[in-house]
Structures are given as C-alpha cells and as structure tokens.
C-alpha positions in Angstrom: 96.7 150.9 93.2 99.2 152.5 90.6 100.7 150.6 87.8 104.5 151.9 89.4 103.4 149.4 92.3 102.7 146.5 90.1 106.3 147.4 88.6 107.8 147.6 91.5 106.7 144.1 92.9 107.7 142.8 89.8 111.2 144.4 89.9 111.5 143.0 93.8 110.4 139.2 92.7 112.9 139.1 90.0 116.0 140.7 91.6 115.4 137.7 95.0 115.1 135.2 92.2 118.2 136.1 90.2 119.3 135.9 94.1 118.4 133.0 94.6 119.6 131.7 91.4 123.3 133.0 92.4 123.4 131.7 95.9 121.6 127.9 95.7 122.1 127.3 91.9 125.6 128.9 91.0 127.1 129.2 93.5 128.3 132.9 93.3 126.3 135.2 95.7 126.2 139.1 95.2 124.5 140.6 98.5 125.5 139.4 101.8 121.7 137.6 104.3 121.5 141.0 105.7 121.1 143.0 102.1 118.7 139.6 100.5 116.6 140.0 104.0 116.0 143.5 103.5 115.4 143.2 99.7 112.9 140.5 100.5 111.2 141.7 103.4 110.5 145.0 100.8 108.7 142.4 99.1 106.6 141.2 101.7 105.6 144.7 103.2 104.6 145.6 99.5 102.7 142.2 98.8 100.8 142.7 102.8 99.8 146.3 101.3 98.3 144.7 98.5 97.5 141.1 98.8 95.8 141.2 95.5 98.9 141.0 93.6 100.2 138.2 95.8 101.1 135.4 92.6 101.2 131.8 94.0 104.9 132.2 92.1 106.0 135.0 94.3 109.5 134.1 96.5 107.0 134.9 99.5 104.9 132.2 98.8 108.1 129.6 99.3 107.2 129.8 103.2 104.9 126.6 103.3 101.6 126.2 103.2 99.0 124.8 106.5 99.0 121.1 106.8 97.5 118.8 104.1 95.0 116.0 105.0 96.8 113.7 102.7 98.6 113.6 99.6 97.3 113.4 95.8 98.4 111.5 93.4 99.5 112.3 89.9 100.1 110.2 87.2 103.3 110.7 85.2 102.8 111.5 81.1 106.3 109.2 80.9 106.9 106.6 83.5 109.8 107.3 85.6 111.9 104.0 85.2 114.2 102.4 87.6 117.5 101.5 86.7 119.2 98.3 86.7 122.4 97.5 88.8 125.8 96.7 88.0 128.2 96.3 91.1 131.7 96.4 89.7 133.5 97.3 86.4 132.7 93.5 85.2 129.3 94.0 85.7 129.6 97.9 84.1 131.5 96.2 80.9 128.7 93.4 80.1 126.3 96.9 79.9 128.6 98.6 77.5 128.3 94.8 75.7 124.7 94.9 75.8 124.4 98.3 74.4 127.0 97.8 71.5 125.2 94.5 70.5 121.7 95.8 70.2 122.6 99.2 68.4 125.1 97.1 66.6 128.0 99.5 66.7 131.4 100.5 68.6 131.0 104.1 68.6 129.1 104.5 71.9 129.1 107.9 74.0 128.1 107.6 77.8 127.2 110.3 80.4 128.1 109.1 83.8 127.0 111.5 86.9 127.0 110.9 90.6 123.9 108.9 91.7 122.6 110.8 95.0 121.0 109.1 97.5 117.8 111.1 98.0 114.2 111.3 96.8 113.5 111.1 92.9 110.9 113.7 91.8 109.0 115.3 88.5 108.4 118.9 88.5 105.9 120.1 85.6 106.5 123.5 84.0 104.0 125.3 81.8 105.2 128.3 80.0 107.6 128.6 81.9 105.3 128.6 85.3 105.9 125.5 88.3 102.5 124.0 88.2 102.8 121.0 90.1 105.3 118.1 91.2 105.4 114.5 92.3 107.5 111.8 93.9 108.5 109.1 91.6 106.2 106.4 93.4 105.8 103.3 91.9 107.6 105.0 88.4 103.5 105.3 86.8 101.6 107.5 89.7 103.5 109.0 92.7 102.5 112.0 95.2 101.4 115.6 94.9 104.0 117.0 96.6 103.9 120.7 95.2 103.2 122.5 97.9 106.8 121.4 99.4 108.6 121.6 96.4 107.9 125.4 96.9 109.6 125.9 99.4 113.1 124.8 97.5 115.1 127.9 97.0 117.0 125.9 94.6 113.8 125.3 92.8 112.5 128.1 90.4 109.3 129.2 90.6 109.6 130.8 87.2 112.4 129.6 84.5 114.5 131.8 83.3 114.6 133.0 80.1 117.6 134.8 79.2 117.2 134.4 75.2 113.4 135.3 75.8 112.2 131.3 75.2 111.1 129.1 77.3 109.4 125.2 76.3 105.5 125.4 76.4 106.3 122.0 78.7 108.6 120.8 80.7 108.5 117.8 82.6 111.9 117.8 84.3 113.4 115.1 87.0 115.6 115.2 89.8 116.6 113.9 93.4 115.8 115.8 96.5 119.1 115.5 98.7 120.1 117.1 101.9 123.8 117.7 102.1 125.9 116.0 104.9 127.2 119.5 106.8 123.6 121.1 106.8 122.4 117.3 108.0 124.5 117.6 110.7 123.3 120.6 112.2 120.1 119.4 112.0 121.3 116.3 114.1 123.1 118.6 116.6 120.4 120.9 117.0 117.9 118.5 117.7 120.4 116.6 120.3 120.9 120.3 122.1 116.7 120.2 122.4 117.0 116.1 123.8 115.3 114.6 120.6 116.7 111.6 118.5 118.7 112.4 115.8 118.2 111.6 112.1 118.9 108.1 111.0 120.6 108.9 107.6 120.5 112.1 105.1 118.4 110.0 102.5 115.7 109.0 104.8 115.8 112.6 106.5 115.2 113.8 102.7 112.7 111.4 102.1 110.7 112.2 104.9 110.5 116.1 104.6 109.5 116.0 101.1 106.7 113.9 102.5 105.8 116.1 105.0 102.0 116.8 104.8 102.4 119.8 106.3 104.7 122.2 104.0 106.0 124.7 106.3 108.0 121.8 107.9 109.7 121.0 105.0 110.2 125.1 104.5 112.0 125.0 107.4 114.6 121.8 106.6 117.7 122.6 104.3 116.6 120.6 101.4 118.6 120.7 97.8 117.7 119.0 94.1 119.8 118.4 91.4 117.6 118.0 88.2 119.2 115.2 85.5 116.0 113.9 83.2 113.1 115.2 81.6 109.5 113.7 80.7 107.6 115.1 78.1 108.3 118.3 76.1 106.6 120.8 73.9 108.0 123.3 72.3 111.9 122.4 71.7 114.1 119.3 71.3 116.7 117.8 73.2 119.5 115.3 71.1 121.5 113.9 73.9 121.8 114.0 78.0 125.1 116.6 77.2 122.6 118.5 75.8 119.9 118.1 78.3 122.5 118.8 81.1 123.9 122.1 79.2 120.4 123.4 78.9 118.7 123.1 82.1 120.8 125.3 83.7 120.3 128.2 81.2 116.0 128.0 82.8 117.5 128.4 86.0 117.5 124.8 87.0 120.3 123.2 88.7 122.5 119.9 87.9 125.5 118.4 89.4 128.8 119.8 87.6 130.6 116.9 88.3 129.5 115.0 85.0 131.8 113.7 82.5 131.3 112.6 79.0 132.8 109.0 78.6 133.9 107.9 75.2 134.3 104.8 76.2 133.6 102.2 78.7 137.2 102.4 80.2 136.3 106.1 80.7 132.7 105.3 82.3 134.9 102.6 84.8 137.7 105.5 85.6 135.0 107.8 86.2 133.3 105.1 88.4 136.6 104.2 90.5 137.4 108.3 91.0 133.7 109.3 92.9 134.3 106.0 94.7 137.3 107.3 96.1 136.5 110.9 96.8 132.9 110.2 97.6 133.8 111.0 101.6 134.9 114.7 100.2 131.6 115.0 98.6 128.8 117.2 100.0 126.4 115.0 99.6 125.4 111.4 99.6 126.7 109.2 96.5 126.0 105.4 96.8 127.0 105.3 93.2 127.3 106.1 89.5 124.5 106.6 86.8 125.6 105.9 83.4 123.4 106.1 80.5 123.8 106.4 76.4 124.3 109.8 75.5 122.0 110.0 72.4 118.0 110.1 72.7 117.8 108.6 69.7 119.8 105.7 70.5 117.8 105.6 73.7 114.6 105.4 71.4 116.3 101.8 69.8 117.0 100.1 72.9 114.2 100.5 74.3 112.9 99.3 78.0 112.8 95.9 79.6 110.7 95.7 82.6 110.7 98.4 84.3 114.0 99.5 83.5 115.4 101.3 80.6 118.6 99.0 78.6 120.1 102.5 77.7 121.1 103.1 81.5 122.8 101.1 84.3 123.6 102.3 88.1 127.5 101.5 88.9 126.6 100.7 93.0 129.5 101.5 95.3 130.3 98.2 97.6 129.1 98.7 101.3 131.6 100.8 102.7 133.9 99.0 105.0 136.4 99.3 107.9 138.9 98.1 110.1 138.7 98.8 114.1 139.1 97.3 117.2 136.1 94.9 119.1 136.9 96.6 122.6 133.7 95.2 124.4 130.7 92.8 124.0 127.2 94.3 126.0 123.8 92.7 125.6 120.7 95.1 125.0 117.4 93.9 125.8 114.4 94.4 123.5 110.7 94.7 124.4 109.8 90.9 124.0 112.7 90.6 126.5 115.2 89.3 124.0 118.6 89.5 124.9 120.6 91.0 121.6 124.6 91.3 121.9 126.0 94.7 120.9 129.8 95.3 119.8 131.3 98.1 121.7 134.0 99.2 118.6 136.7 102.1 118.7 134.8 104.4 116.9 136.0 104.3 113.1 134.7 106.7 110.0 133.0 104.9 107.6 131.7 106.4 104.6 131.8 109.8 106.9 129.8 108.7 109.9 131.5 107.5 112.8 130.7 104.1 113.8 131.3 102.9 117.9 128.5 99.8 117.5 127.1 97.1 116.0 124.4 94.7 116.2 126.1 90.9 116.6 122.3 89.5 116.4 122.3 86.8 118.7 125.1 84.2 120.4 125.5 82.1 117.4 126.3 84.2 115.4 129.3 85.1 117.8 130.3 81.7 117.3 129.6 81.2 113.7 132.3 84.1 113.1 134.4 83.0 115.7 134.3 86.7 117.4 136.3 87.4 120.3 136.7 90.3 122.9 139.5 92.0 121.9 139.5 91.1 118.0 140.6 93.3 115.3 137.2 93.2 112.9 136.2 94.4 109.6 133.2 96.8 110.1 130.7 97.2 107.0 128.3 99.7 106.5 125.6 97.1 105.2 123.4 99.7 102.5 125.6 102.5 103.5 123.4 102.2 106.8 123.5 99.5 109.0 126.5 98.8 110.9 127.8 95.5 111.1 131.0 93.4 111.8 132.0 91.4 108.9 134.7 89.1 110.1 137.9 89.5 112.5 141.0 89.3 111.8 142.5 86.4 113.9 146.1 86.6 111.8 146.0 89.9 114.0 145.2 88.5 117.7 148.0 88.8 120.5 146.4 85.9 122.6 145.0 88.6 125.2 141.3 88.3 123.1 138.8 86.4 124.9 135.5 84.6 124.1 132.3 86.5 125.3 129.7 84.2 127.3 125.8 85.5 127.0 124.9 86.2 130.3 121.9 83.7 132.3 120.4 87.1 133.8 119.0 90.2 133.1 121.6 93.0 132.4 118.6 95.5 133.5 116.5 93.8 136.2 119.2 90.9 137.1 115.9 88.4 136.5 116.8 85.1 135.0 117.5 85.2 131.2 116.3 81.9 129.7 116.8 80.4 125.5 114.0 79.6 124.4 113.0 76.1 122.8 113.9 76.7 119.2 115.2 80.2 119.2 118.7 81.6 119.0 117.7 84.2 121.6 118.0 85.0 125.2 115.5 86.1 127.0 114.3 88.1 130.8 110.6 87.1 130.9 110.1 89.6 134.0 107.6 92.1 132.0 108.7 94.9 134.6 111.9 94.7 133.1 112.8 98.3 133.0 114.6 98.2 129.7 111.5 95.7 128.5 109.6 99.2 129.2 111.7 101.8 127.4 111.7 99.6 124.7 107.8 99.0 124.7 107.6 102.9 125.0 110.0 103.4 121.7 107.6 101.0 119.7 104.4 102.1 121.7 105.3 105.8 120.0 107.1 104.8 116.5 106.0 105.7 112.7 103.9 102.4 112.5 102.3 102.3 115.4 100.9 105.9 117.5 103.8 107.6 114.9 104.5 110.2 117.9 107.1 112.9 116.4 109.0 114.4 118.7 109.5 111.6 121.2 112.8 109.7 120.8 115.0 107.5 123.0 116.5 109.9 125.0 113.8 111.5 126.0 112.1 108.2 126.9 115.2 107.4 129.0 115.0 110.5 131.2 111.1 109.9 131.8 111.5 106.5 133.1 114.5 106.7 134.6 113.2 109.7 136.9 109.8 108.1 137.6 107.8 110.5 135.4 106.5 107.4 132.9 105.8 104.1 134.4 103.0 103.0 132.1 101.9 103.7 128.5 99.0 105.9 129.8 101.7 108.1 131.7 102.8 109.4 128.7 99.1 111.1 127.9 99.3 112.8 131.4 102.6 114.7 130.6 102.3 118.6 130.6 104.5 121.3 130.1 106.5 122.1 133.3 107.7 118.4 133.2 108.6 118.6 129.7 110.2 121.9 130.2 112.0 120.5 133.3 114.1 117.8 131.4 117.7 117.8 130.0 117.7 119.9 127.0 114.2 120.4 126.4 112.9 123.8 125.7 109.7 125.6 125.6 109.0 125.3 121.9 109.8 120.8 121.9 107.1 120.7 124.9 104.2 122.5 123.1 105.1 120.4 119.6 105.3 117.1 121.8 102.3 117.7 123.6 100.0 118.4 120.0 101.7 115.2 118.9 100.2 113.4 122.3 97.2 114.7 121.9 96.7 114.1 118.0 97.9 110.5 118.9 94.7 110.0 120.9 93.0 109.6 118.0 94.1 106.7 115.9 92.9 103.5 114.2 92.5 99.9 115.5 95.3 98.0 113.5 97.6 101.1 114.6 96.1 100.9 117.9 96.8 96.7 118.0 100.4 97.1 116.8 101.7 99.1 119.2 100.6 97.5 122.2 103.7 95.3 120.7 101.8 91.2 121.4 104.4 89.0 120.5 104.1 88.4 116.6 101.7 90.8 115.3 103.4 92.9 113.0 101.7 95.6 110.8 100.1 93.2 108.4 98.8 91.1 111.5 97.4 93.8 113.2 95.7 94.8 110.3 94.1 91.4 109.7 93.0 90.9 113.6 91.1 94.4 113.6 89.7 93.9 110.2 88.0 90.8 112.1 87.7 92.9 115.3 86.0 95.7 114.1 83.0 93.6 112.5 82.3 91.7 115.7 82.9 94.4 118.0 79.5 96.8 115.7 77.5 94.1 117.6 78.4 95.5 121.2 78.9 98.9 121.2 75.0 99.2 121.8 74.8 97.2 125.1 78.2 98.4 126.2 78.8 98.5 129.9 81.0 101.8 129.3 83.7 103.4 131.8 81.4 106.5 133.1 84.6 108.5 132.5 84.8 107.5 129.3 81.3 109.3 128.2 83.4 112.5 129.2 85.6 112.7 126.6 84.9 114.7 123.7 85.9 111.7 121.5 83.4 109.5 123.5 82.4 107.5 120.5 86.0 106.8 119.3 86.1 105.6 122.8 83.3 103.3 122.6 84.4 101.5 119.8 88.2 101.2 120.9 86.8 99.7 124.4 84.3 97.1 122.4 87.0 96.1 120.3 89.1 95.6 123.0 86.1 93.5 124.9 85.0 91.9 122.1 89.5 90.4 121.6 89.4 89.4 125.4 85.8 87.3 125.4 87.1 85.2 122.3 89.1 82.2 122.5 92.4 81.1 121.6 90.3 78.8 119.0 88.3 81.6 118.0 91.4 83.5 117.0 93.1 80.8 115.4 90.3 80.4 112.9 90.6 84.0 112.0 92.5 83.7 108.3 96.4 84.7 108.3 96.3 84.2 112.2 98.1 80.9 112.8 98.6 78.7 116.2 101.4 80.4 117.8 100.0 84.2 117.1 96.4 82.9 118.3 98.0 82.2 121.4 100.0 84.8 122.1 97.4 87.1 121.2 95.0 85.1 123.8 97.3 85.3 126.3 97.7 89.1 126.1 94.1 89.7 126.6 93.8 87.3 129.2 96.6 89.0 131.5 95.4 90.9 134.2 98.0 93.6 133.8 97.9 93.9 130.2 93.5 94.3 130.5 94.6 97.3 133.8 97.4 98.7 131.3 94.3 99.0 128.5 91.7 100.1 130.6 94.4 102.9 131.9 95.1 103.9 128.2 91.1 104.4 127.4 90.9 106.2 130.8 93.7 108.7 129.3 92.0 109.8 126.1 92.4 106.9 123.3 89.9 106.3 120.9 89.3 105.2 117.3 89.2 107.1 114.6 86.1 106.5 112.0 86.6 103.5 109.4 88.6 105.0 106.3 86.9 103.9 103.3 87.4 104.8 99.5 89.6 104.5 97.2 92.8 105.7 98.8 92.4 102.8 101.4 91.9 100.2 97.5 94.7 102.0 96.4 97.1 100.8 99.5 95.9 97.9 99.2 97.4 97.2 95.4 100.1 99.5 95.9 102.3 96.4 95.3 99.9 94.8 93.0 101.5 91.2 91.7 104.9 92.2 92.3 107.1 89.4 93.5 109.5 89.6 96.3 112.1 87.3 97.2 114.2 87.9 100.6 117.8 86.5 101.5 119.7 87.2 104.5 118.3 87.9 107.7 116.6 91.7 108.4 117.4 93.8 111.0 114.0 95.6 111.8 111.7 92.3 111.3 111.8 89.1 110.6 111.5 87.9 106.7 107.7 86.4 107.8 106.5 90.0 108.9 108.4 91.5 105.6 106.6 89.3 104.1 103.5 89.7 105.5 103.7 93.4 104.8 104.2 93.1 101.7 101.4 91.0 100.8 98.7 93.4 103.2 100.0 95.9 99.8 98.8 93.4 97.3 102.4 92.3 96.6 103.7 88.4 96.0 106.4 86.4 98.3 108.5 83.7 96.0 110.8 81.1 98.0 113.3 81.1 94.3 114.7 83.9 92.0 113.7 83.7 88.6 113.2 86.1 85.6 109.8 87.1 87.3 110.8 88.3 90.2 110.5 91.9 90.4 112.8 92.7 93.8 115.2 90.5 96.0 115.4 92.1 99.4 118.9 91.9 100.8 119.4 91.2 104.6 122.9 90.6 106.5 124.7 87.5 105.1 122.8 87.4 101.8 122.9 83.7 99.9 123.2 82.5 96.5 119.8 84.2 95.9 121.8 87.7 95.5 124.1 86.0 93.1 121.3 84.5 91.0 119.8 88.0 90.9 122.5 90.4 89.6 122.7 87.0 86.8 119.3 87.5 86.0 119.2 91.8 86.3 116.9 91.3 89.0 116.6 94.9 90.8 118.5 94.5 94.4 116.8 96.1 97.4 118.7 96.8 100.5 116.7 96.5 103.6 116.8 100.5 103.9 115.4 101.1 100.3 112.7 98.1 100.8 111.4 99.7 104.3 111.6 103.4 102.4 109.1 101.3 100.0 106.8 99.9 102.4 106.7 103.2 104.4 105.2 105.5 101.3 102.6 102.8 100.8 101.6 102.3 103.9 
C-alpha cells in the first residue's frame, strides 16, 4: 500500500462530498449523474482494493447497513421539547404578550420558519465526525437510528470546515421530510408493481427513518432540514439568526425561507404568506415555528411543561374545499358493518386530490342534513383524513335527493340488519366476500402479522380470482401466482413471500389481534394472552398435537400457539369474563369465536400452514413499552376514525399512560377526532398540546 493511495482516496471522498454538498444542500450542481457515478464508483474500486482504508465516514458507506434486530435508545444531553400551539393570529399575538410580559420589554426579535411535517431528529457530531443520531421520542430518550441517517446525502458525514474550525460538539436538530414530487413517484411506482400506495409524505418519512433494516431507507428519497442544536463545546451561538447562518457554513442544510420578524405583525404576515403558498411548496408545511431570537432571552423564559415559553407553532387550519356530493355507496367492514362513503368530484386539497370521504354511519347523514347531489365543504381533517364538513343547501337546485341505507348486503345481497344500540348497519353472513377482504387487510396490517408488501389491491385480485379463500391461503402463495397478477413483478413476489414467511413467526397478542374477534383491540389482545400464555404452560406437555405439526421446523412455536388456542376454546364465557380488563360483552364475543366451528377449522388450517409463536420477550425493552407513556394523561373529543375512543384508550393505558373524562391543567394531550367538543376549546385555553388522530396513532406506533 503507498501513501499516493491513501491520498488518492482521500482526494475521491472529499471531491463526492463537496458533490454532494452542491447538489442536496445548495442547490447548484457541477457534474452531471453520469460524471458523480464515475467519480464515485473510482471510489469504490479503490476502497474494494483496499478495504483497510474503508472509514465508516466514507460516501460508500451511505448504502445501508444489514437489518437491525431492534433499535437502541439514546438519551438526549438536552431534552428535545415540544412546542405549544397557537391556531390563528389571536392566538400568535397572546405569545408575543406572554413573551413581552415575562422579559418585561417591547423590543422583541422573532425567527419564524416553515414547520415541516416530518420526523424530528438529533444528530451528534464530535470533531467534526457523525457519531450517532436519534429520533426525538418522548423529547428525553428516543431511537438509535444512525445507521439510516447515513444514508442521507443531505446529511454530512464530515462537517465542513472551510475556515479550518469546527465545534469539539455538536448536537444539531432537524426534521426528516420527503418532498411531495419524489413522494409521488414513490406512490406511482409502487401502484405500476400492484402495491398500496403511501398514506401521506409524513408517515412515509416517519416510517423509513424507522426502518430496522437501513438499506431500505438508502433506497427512499429522504431530505432533513436542520433548525436547533443541543449541547455545544467549543463555540457560541447568540441567536437562532445566528444559528441558522452558521450551520450551513459545516455543510448542514436549513430551509432558506426564514425571515427575521421585528415584530409580531411581521411574525403574523409571515404566517398568512406560507399559508397561502404552502400548495407551491416542495414539501409538507402544516405550519409556522416562531421562536425569540436571542438565547439569552430564551435562557429567562424558561420551560413550562414540556414546552419551551420562548417558542410557539402557528398551525395552519385543516385545509378545506368546496365540491360536488355526486354519489352516496356503502363499504362493508370486516365485522360486517355497513359504513356510507361520499363519492365527490375529485377536488385538490392541500395538493392531493380528494374523490371520497367517510360519512361514518346514517345518522350522521341526517345530523348534517346531506343529500345526493349537494354542494359540500370538504376538509382535510389533520391535513389527512378526508371528510365533508357541511353542504351548502343555499346552493341546491331541488334535483338533490336524500340517500336511504340499504336493508341488504351491497356485496353478498344477505340481509343488513341495525343493531340494538348501534348506529350501524350490519350483513351478518361471515362469507360475506367484502367481510373477507377486509379480514384479510387487518389479518396482514402493522398491528397485527404487519405483512409489508401486501396491500388492498393485491388482496382484491387474490380473492376475486379464487386464489385466497381463507387466511391460511395466503401462506400457500408461491411465485408463479404472484408473478401472474396485474402489475406484479419478479422482484414484489420474492419480497412478499420473505414477508409470509417471516410472518409465520409471531407472538400471541399479535397472533389474537389479527384474527379480528369483535372488540379485542391491541391492548385487549395483549391482556387475553398475557392470561393465555400462563394457563396454556400447563398443556403443552400432554398435548394431543396435529402429527403435521411436529414437521415443522418451528414445531415448538407450534405447540405453544395450538395450546393456547385449546387452552381459549376449553374456557368459559365466565372464565373469560373474570379475566381483568375483559368485560361481559368482550367475554362473550371472544367465547363465541372459539366456540364456532368454522372459526376452530379456519385456526386449525392456519397452524397446519406454518404459524407458530415466537419465544416470550422478556427484559427491559418489553418494561420500557410498558411505561413508554408513563402517567401521562390523555383526554379524547370527537369521534376516531381507525378505533373507537375505548380501544384508544385502552392502548394507551397497555403503555402506562392515564385516560381523563375533563381537560384540566394536568392533562398532558387532547386527542382530536371528527367533530371535536368544547374539550378542544378548553384546551388551546389552557395550552394544552392538541393531537390530531394522525400524530396520536404516529405516537402509539413508535411505542408499540
């Protein structure tokens, strides 16, 4: 090995960085993909000739790294804080109030930026090195999630130094985003290979920083903007103008569109201007950040909760509007409930395109007086959740009619009956072919078997040609099939079938919740094999096992799953009802389940294809879920779309949190659902953090 080899590494590593630096950070690239390809596959050749100069900072190593078991944690030297909420330029001016009060002066400089809606995270830089970074978490400990922050291009793996410094430390903060064109293509290219598209960019974001296996996330478009800093050694910083003017001189990259506000009329106009032109943006903005200029200032006004007084987030109101109602179709769920769907001429909100909406159920319909034909307000509840305010009847024509909830089945054409005390319609038939599809979606979502690659489309095609008829069909798909579908290729059949087969292996509560028995959420599920998997030690020894079963490489994951399942069908509707957390009407639906002939052939089936139970976790990461939420009160208003408030609830108490009935000062989070009450009123009095349903389940899911 010569020194001139050394050099020339060197030379290669800093010319792609000051690359990359032009193209992701600046803006203002040199060399056209072909002449950065070449440069850095001279890199790699070199590197592969001598892997003993290979630097874990090299631009090679950006690639992503093989799959993680789990994530870390790290704790943050300063907590990251969240900020408070103001929702108009009332609720902006009583900050500017606050501030002047405590500080006791007029003369009050602001920063205001754009607040993306991504993923906040800490990056750690020694002497100038990356050396580790975390989500935010719960603001005090969040996730090792270095290995994927690597993979940023955006994201140096070395500052730069132009004046030949850089700090000893630097903790520095930013959000993780994905920008809306490159979300896109994501969205077509995975509709081209017949998979379900992304939800949102924010949750997309979300989940690839979260990916435990790093090349995933190498292989998504992911951006950062950096805006804060923890602790530093080795310089100061005065202000956030300065903090913002300095960051990009080490190569990290903030948002340009800033403004310093010598006032609050200035912080409002700035507010009122990113509302308007948020659409044009490239990314995601669901609001404003403002905070005091001055650190010193910062250092008098302190913190109150968990939220700093010297910063405030202007929120954007839910995005909203105005299209026609052309149609009213009922859906059918997987408990059979009938749910009526607005058919809508599609209308841009907030830069997605919205043709539907949920109208929950038919008294709602009436409540809001909706009619066939109706001109209606559409809102974007959270930026996310589409739904129809209220029509316009000042606009009707008399051609709009009133829509009548069907006594049958849309799917099957069985009878479709209200229950006693619900609002909803239901088709009891259980063959119900849109019952299926629907127990198929939750059978395979993130809480349950958490099957990647397997979305409604693709569920669609395999019942609809006869390929799926039961839960255990899905564990006898192979490739040809796969392969044989609309719009699925080669490389989606391999990925699908790992996920199948890595699904086989899974744990009882996940195991429980998916079979989708009326009422047992996540938390339930938990709770009923917590009880399960003590009884069910006792019969595993003197189990009359499937022969097949011994087969099976996993025939002791088997073994338990099938005693577990005995041990729920031998015990009573009593018996279950004296289990804690399991009340009347869950003891006897879950009874019932187990008792059903079909549902104990459907089980057996699903043992015979391969499922079997992990070993019991145990340790502290499973003490640490349990307190993730530890005494935190939660308060919900308005109804939820994805669960009802009692499974919310439930959820958030299987994490250690509190449910309160009333807002008070003590309440740490209101959880907003459609057609939030008084209790969201009483909360932005009190400065009571507001959680929209999509923020709340974003919680739950990087607990749980």
């Amino acid at each position: 090995m010569s020194l001139s080899v050394n050099q020339e590494i060197e030379r290669l590593r800093a010319e792609i960085e000051r690359h990359n630096h032009l193209y992701f950070v600046i803006n203002q690239p040199e060399f056209s993909d072909a002449e950065y390809d070449a440069l850095f596959q001279k890199l790699r050749d070199l590197e592969a000739q001598h892997p003993e100069l290979v630097t874990v900072d090299s631009p090679t190593q950006r690639v992503g790294s093989q799959p993680s078991a789990a994530f870390a944690s790290i704790e943050h030297s300063v907590p990251m804080l969240s900020f408070g909420n103001a929702f108009d330029a009332s609720d902006l001016r009583d900050f500017d109030r606050r501030v002047r009060t405590l500080l006791n002066t007029e003369d009050i400089v602001y920063v205001a930026e754009p607040k993306l809606d991504g993923l906040a995270v800490e990056l750690v830089y020694r002497k100038g090195r990356f050396v580790s970074g975390a989500t935010r978490g719960d603001g005090r400990m969040g996730e090792d999630v270095t290995a994927n922050l690597r993979t940023l291009r955006s994201v140096p793996l070395r500052l730069r130094d132009p004046d030949g410094f850089t700090p000893e430390l630097l903790e520095v903060r930013g959000e993780v985003f994905i920008e809306k064109e490159s979300f896109a293509e994501l969205n077509r290219e995975r509709r081209d290979d017949g998979l379900a598209s992304f939800a949102n960019p924010r949750n997309l974001a979300a989940g690839t920083l979260r990916q435990l296996d790093a090349r995933v996330t190498a292989s998504r478009p992911l951006s950062i903007y950096f805006y804060d800093v923890g602790l530093i050694e080795g310089m100061t910083i005065e202000s956030q103008q300065h903090l913002l003017n300095t960051l990009p001189e080490f190569g990290l990259r903030v948002n340009p569109l800033f403004r310093v506000c010598e006032s609050i009329d200035a912080v409002i106009a700035f507010y009122e201007k990113v509302q308007a032109e948020r659409q044009a943006l490239a990314y995601e903005a669901d609001g404003i950040v403002v905070k005091v200029d001055s650190f010193a200032a910062r250092g008098l006004l302190g913190t109150v909760s968990r939220s700093p007084r010297w910063a405030i987030a202007g929120k954007f109101p839910a995005s909203q509007g105005m299209t026609k109602l052309n149609d009213i179709i009922v859906s059918v769920g997987r408990t059979g409930a009938l749910t009526p769907v607005a058919v809508l001429e599609p209308v841009r909100i907030h830069g997605v395109e919205i043709s539907s909406a949920t109208l929950h159920n038919e008294d709602e319909i009436l409540r809001k007086d909706i009619r066939i034909g109706d001109s209606v307000i559409v809102e974007r509840a959270g930026d996310v959740i589409p739904k129809i305010v209220r029509p316009m009847p000042e606009l009707r024509t008399g051609d709009e009619r009133a829509f009548v909830m069907p006594t049958t089945c849309p799917a099957c054409s069985s009878e479709a009956v209200r229950m006693e005390a619900e609002s909803a319609y239901r088709c009891l038939n259980t063959s119900c072919p849109a019952r299926f599809k629907q127990s198929v979606l939750h059978f395979i979502s993130k809480g349950a078997l958490d099957i990647e690659g397997m979305g409604p489309q693709l569920i669609t095609q395999l019942v609809d040609r006869g390929i799926v008829n039961s839960l255990a069909d899905l564990f006898t798909l192979d490739r040809d099939t796969l392969i044989g579908l609309d719009r699925f290729g080669p490389k989606s059949a391999d990925n699908l079938l790992a996920a199948l087969d890595s699904a086989k292996h899974t744990t009882l509560a996940r195991f429980l919740f998916s079979l989708g028995i009326p009422g047992v959420g996540a938390h339930l599920a938990k709770v009923l094999a917590q009880a399960t998997e003590e009884g069910s030690k006792r019969l595993q020894d003197r189990l009359d096992v499937v022969p097949d079963l011994l087969a099976h490489k996993s025939a002791e994951g088997s073994k338990r799953l099938r005693a577990s399942l005995d041990l729920l069908a031998q015990t009573s509707e009593e018996e279950m009802a004296s289990i804690h957390e399991i009340g009347p009407l869950s003891a006897h639906a879950i009874a019932a389940f187990f008792a059903s002939d079909q549902n104990r052939q459907m089980l057996l089936d699903l043992l015979r294809a391969g499922l079997a139970l992990e070993p019991p976790r145990e340790g502290p990461s499973q003490d640490r879920a349990r307190t993730a939420l530890a005494a935190r009160r939660f308060v919900f208003t308005g109804s939820l779309s994805s669960m009802t408030r009692s499974e919310a609830g439930e959820r958030v108490e299987s994490l250690g949190g509190i449910v309160a009935s009333s807002v008070s000062k003590n309440i740490d989070y209101v959880v907003l659902g459609d057609n939030p009450g008084s209790k969201a009123d009483k909360a932005r009095e009190l400065g009571v953090p507001l959680l929209y349903e999509s923020e709340f389940l974003e919680m739950l899911e990087s607990y749980e």
